[in-house]
C-alpha positions as CSV (number, residue, x, y, z in Angstrom):
1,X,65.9,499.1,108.9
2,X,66.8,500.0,105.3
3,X,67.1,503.5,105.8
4,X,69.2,502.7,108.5
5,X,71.6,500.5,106.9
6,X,71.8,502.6,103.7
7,X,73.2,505.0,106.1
8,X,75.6,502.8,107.8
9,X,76.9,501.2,104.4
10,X,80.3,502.2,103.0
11,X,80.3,503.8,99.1
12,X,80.5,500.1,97.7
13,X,78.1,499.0,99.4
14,X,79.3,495.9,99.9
15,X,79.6,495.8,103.7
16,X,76.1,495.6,104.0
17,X,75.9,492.6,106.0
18,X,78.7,494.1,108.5
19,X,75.8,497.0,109.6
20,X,72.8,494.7,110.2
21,X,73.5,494.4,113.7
22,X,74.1,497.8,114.3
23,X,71.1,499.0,112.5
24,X,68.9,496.4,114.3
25,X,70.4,497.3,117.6
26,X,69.5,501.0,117.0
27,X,66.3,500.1,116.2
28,X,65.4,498.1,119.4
29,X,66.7,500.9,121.3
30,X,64.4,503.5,119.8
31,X,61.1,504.6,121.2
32,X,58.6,503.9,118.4
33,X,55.7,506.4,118.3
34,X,53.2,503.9,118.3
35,X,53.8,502.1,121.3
36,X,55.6,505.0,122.8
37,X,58.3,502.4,123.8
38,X,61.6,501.1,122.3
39,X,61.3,497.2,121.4
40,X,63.8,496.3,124.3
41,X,61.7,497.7,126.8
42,X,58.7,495.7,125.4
43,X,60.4,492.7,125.1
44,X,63.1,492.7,127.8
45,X,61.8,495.0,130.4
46,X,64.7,497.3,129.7
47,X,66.4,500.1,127.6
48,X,69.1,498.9,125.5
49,X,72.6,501.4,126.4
50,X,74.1,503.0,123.3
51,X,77.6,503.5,123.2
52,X,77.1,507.3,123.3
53,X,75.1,506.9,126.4
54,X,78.2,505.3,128.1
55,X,79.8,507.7,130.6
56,X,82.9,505.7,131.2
57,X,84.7,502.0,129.5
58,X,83.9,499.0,131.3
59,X,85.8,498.2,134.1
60,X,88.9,495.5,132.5
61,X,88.3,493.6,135.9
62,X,84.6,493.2,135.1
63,X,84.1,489.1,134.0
64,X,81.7,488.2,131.6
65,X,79.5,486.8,134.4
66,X,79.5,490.4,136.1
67,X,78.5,491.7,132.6
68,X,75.5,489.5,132.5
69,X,73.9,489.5,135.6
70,X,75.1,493.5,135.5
71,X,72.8,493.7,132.2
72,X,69.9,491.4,132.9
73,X,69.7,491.2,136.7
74,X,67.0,489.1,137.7
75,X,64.7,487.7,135.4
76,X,61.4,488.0,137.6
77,X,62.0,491.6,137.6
78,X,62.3,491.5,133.8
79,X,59.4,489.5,133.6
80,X,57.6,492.4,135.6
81,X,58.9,495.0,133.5
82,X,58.0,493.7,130.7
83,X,54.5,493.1,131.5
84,X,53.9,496.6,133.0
85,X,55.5,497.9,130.0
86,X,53.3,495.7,127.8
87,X,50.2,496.2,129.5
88,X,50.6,500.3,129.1
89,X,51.6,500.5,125.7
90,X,48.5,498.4,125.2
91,X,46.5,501.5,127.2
92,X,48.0,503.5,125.2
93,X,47.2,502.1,121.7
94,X,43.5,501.6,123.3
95,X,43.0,505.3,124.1
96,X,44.3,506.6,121.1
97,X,42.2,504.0,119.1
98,X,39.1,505.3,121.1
99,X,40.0,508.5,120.6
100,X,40.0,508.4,117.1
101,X,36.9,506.6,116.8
C-alpha cells in the first residue's frame, strides 16, 4: 500500500490521506500471487470494477437502491462465492505447499 500511495501523492506530499482509499481499493481489486485471487473475491465473492474497466457512465436514472442490489445482488450467492473462492485458494496454497515440500 505504500508504494501505492507514494505513487498517488502529489509533490508535497501532503495529500496523502486523500489517496488511501484509492490505493486500498486498488489493492482489493488485484489478484495477489499467493492466493491467485484479488481480496474482493475472497472476501465478497466478487471482483471489484475499476473505473477503466467501465464501458459506459451510470445510468443518471439509476437510484442508489438499483446501485446496491446492482453491486451486491443476493447475499447467499455471495456467501457461495466466497466460500468456493476460499476453499480453492486454500487448494491452491496446499498444492504448492506440497509441492515444495
Amino acid at each position: 500500500l505504500r508504494n501505492s500511495i507514494l505513487k498517488l501523492i502529489n509533490e508535497k506530499a501532503d495529500d496523502w490521506d486523500l489517496q488511501v482509499t484509492t490505493a486500498a481499493y486498488a489493492y482489493r481489486a488485484a489478484r495477489h500471487s499467493s492466493t491467485g485471487f484479488s481480496p474482493a473475491m475472497l472476501m465478497i465473492g466478487k471482483e471489484l470494477t475499476l473505473a477503466a474497466q467501465l464501458d459506459t457512465p451510470a445510468s443518471p436514472h439509476d437510484t442508489d437502491d438499483d446501485m446496491i442490489n446492482d453491486d451486491f445482488g443476493d447475499a447467499d450467492y455471495l456467501a457461495t462465492n466466497a466460500r468456493q473462492a476460499h476453499l480453492h485458494a486454500a487448494a491452491a496454497i496446499a498444492t504448492r505447499n506440497m509441492e515444495h515440500a
